[in-house]
Structures are given as C-alpha cells and as structure tokens.
C-alpha positions in Angstrom: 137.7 -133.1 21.8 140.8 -135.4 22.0 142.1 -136.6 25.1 145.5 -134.9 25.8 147.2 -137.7 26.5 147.9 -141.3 24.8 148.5 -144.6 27.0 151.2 -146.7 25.2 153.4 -150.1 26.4 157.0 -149.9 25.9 159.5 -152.3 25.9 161.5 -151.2 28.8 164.3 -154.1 29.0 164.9 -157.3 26.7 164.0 -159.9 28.5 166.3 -162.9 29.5 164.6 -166.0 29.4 160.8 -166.0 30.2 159.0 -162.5 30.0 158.7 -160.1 33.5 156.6 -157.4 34.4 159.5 -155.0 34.4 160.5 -155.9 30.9 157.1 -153.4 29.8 156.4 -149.6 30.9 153.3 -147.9 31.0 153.3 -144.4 29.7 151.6 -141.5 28.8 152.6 -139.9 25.5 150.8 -136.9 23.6 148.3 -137.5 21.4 149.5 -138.7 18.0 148.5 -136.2 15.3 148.1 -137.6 11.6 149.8 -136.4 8.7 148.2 -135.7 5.6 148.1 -139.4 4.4 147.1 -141.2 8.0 144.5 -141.6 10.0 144.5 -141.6 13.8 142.7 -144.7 14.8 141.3 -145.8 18.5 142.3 -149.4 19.6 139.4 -151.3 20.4 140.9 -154.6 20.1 144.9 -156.2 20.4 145.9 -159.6 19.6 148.7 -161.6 21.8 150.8 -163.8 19.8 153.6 -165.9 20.5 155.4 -164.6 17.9 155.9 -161.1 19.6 158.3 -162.8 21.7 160.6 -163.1 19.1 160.2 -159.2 18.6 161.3 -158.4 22.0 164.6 -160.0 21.5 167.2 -158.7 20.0 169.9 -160.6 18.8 168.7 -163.7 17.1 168.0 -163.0 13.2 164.2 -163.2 12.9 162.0 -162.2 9.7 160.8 -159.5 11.2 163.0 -156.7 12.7 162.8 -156.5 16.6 161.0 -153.8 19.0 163.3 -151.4 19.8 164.0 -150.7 23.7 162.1 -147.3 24.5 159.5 -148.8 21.2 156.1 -149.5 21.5 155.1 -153.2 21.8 153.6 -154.4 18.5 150.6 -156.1 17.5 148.2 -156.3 15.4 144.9 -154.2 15.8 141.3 -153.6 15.3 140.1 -149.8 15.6 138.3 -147.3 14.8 139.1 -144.1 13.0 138.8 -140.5 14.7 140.3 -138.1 12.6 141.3 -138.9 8.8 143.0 -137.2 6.5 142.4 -140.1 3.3 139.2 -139.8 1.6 139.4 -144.0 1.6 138.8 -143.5 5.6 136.0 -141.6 7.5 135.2 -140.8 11.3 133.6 -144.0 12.5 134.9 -146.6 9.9 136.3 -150.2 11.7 139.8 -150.9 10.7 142.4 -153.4 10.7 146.6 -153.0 10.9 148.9 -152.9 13.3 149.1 -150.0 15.7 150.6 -151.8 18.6 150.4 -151.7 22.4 148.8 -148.1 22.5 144.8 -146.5 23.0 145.7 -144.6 19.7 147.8 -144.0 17.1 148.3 -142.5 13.9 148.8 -145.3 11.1 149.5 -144.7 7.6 146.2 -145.1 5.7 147.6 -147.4 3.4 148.3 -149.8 5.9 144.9 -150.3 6.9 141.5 -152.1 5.7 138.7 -151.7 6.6 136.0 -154.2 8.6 132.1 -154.9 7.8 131.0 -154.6 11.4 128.0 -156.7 10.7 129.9 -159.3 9.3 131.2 -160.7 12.6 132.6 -159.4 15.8 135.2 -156.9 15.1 137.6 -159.6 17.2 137.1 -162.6 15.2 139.2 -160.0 12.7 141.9 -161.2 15.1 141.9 -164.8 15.0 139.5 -166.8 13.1 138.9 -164.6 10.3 142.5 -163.2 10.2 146.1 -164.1 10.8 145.7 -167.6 12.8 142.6 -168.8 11.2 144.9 -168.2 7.9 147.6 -169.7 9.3 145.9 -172.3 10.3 144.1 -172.9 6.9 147.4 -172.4 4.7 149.4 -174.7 6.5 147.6 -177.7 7.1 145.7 -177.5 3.6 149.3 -176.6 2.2 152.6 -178.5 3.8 150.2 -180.4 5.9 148.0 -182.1 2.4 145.5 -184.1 4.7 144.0 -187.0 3.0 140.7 -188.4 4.5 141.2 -190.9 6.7 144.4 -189.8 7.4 145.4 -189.2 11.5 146.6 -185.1 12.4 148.2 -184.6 15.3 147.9 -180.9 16.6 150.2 -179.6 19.2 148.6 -176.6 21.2 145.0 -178.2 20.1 143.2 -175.2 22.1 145.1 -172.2 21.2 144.4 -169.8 18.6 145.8 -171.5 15.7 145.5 -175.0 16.6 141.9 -175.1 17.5 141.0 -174.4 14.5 143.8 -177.0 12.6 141.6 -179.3 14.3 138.4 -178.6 13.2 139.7 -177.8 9.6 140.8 -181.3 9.5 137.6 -183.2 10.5 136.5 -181.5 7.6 138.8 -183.0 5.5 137.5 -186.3 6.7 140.7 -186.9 9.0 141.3 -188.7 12.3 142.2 -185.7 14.8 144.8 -186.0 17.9 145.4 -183.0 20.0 147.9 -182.2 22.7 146.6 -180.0 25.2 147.8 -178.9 28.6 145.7 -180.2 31.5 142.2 -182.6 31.4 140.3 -179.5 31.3 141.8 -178.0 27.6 141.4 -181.7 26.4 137.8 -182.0 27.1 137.3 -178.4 25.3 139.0 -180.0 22.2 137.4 -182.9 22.2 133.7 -181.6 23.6 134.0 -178.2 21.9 136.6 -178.5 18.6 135.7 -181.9 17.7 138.7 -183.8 18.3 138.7 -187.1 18.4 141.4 -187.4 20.9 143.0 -185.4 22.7 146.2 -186.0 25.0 147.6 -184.3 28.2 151.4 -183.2 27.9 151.1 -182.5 31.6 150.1 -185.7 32.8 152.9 -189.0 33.2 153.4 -191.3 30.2 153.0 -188.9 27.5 154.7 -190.8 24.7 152.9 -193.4 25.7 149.7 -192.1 25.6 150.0 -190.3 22.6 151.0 -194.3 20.7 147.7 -195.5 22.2 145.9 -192.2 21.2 147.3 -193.1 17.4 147.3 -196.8 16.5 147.6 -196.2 12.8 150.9 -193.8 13.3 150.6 -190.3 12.6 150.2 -189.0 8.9 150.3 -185.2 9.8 151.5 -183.1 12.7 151.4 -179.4 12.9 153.7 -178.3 14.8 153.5 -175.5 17.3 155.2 -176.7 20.2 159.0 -178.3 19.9 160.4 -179.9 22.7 158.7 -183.2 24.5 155.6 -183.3 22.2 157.8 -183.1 18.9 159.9 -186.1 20.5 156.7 -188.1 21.4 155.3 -187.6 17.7 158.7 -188.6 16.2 158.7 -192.5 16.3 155.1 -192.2 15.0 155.4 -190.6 11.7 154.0 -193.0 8.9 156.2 -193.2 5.6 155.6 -189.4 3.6 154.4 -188.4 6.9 154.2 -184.0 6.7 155.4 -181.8 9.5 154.0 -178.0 8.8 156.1 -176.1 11.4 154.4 -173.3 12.8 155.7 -172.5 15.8 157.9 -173.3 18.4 156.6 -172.1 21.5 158.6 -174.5 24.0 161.8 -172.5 22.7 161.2 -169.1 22.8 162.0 -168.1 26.3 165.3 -170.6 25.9 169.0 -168.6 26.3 170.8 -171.6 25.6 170.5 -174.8 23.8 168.9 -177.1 25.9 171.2 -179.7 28.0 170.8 -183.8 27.6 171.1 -186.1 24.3 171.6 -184.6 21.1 168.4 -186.1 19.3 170.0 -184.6 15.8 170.9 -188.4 14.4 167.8 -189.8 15.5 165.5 -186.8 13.9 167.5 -186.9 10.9 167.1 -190.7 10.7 163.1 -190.7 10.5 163.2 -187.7 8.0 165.2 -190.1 5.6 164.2 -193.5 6.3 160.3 -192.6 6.6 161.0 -189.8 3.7 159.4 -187.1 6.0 158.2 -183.8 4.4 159.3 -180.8 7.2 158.3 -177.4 6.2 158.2 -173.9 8.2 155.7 -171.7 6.6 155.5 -167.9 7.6 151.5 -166.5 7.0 152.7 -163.6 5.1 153.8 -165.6 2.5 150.0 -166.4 1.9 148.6 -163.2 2.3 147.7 -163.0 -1.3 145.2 -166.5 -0.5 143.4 -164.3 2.1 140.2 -164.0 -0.2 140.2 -167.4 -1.0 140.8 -168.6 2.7 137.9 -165.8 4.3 135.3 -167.2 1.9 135.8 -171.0 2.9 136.1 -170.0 6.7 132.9 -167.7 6.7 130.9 -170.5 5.1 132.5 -173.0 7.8 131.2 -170.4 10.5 127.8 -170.0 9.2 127.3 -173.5 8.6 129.1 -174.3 12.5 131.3 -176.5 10.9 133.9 -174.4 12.9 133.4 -173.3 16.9 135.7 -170.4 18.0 136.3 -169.4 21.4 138.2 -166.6 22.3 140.1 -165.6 25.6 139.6 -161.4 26.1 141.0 -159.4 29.1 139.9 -156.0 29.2 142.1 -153.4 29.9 145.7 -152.2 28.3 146.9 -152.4 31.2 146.4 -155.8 31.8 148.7 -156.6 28.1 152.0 -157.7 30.2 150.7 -159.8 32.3 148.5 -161.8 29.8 151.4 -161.7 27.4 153.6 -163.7 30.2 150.6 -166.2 30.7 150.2 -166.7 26.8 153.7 -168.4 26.6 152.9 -170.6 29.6 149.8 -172.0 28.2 147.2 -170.3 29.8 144.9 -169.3 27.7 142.6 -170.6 25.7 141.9 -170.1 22.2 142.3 -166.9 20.9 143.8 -164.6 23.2 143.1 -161.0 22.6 142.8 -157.6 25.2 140.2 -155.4 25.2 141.3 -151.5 24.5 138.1 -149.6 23.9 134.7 -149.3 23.1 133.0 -148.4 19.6 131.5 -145.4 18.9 132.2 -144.1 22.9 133.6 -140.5 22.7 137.4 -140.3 23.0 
C-alpha cells in the first residue's frame, strides 16, 4: 500500500544573493498517481549541482527555463519504480531522469532509462558514470585537446567534475595543477586524484603560487571557478593555450557586477596576443557521446585508473542546507543526498 502522502522541496522565495534556508519549503503533497504512459518512481538518490542555482533565479536568460516559485526543486535522480503503467518499466526496475526534490513522483516513461544495478552503485549514475563524469570527459578531451606533456590546470580539483578532469588528464600523459580550497582538499587531489600539484586559493600569495606550481605556463585550464583563480591563470596561458568553460561558480550568488578594475582589456589582450581558444560547452550538447564516454570511463574504473569519492547526506530533508554548502565549497567530490532505500516497502 502507498503512503498517503508525498514529501517534496519547493522553492519558496528567489533568492537574493547566496541561498537561505527560507528560500526552500518542506511539504507534504498527495501521492502522485501515473497516467497511462508514466511510471511513479521512489527517489533513492539526488544529485546537488551548481547549476541548480541558476534555476532558482529568475530573471537572467539561462538555457534551461527557471523553477517556478511554489515548483519543486529540480534535479536529477536515481529511483526505483513502484507502479508502471509502460510495459518498458516493471515494479522493482532502477531508473534514471529527473524527478526533482521529492520521495516520489510520477515521470513520464519516456524520460527515463533504466540502471544495471550490478554494474556499479546506483549513485555513481550520478556523477562519475553520468552527467559530470561526462562533462568532465567531453570537455577536456573536446575544447580542452590535452597533448601529453602538456600542463592542465583544474579549478575546483576536488568537486564532482573536476576530480575527475584531473585524473582524465594524467591519462593523457599531462602535467596536472589543481586549485583546491584549504590544505586538506589539496592533499585529497594530490594523494587520492593523482595531481601533481595542487594549490590553495584560500591561502596568501595565490598567483604566486600557482606560477611556481607551473613553470612551463599553463597549456589547458578548465574552468569552473571565475573570479581570482581565472585572474591568477591568466598571465600563464602558453600561446594556443585552451580555456573549456564549465562553470562559474564564484558568480552565481553575484546581484551585481562585481566593483574594482575592469580586467576586460587585459583578458582580451591574452586571448589575441597568445591566440587563446575560450569555449563554454553545455553537456547536453554531448548527450549523443554518452556511449562512447561510459565505455572509456568503466574501463578507467575497473582498471583504477580513475578514484571517485562521493560526499552523501542522508535525508531530504537535509537538501537545503547541503545545497547552501555546495556553492561555498564544502563538499567534496560528488555531492549527492540520500532519499531512500531499494527494495524497502513504500
């Protein structure tokens, strides 16, 4: 027998600047009931992204539409399904799409696919095996081009997509620089990831220590940060130096442009003079490479040629509160909350 009732996260309020706990609502909604053509599906698994921040906003032109106010917070999830009515679908199968903030809902079956549970933990669906290890793979092996030999500079070097940047590039036979917040996410990248080096954003001196870190300039840099760490990469850049732009994470609780020098002229300068290749690349442009990019990361897991870590809270609950420490920096790797439990009754 169903539960009567359905726990969901709302967006209660856009937020103005960084993220608060009043800007989400816990509620209890009726159950969903599926349509001929879903399936109702039990979360067992959410993934936190920075890019959800951009969702909860609503006036800045994004690719993706933003959350309503009153919506449920959206994200993408791994379930299980409890009631189909698709014959692709039974009771019991694991599934993949994107049902949001909520214990259950009812999803369209075409928007799902479904997970080989012995595979690898139904979470690694999340990260490593799913939208950031893609990301990851896609755009350094795409804007990014690593030659061996080359250096990679990876901002975030311990979250979800970065981590694995690394370690994809010491593969490619690269010299690999992470920045990291704190001495104790640069030892994980460097004991744990592989890096070579890894630098502290939070410490003094980091432009400086980032030119020591690099003595033969940098070559590639993915970017997920903006702000200080893009200006301490910028006088490093080799000639044909590639920027894949990821992310952006120092801007997204920003309401206005920030105050002080306009570095414009001095940005533009290096792009010309050092004929710089600077490309943002959106994952769902390369969701047609997924097969390709699951059977190279697979064999890099099997072989342990990759290391993933991930970062899980349990609880729904506990989403708002982890969402606000995600976009200070204080996870690390993969940060994903725990909704529910396989195969328990519902």
């Amino acid at each position: 027998m169903s539960p009567a009732v359905n726990r969901q996260i709302l967006l209660a309020s856009r937020p103005h600047g960084e993220p608060v706990p009043e800007n989400f609502q816990l509620v209890e909604s009726p159950m969903p009931v599926p349509v001929p053509g879903q399936v109702l599906v039990k979360t067992l698994y959410l993934s936190l992204d920075p890019y959800q921040r951009g969702r909860m906003s609503g006036s800045e032109k994004s690719y993706v539409p933003p959350i309503p106010v009153g919506g449920v917070m959206q994200a993408e999830t791994v379930g299980e399904v409890v009631e189909s009515t698709d014959p692709r679908f039974a009771v019991g199968d694991a599934v993949i799409g994107y049902a949001g903030w909520q214990e259950f809902a009812a999803v369209p079956a075409g928007a799902l696919r479904k997970l080989d549970p012995s595979a690898a933990p139904l979470s690694w669906n999340l990260g490593v095996l799913g939208m950031p290890g893609l990301t990851a793979w896609v755009g350094l092996l795409d804007p990014g081009a690593p030659k061996p030999g080359e250096t990679v500079v990876v901002g975030a070097a311990t979250g979800a997509v970065g981590a694995i940047v690394g370690q994809i590039a010491k593969i490619h036979g690269c010299r690999v620089v992470g920045i990291a917040g704190g001495a104790a996410k640069c030892a994980i990248a460097r004991e744990e990831f592989g890096f070579d080096e890894c630098v502290d954003h939070k410490a003094p001196g980091l432009a400086e220590n980032l030119r020591a870190a690099c003595p033969n300039g940098v070559d590639v840099y993915f970017e997920n940060v903006g702000g200080e760490l893009f200006r301490a990469v910028l006088p490093l850049f080799n000639l044909h130096a590639r920027i894949p732009v990821c992310g952006l994470i120092a801007h997204y609780n920003e309401t206005a442009l920030p105050e002080g020098p306009d570095f414009t002229p001095a940005v533009m300068r290096e792009i010309l003079v050092k004929r710089l290749r600077v490309q943002g690349f959106l994952v769902m442009d390369s969701f047609p490479k997924y097969p390709e990019f699951i059977g190279q990361m697979a064999g890099w897991l099997r072989e342990g040629r990759v290391k993933y870590r991930e970062d899980v809270t349990p609880g729904l609950e506990n989403a708002p509160a982890e969402m606000i420490g995600l976009l200070k920096g204080k996870n690390v790797g993969k940060k994903v909350i725990q909704v529910g439990t396989q195969g328990a009754a519902i």
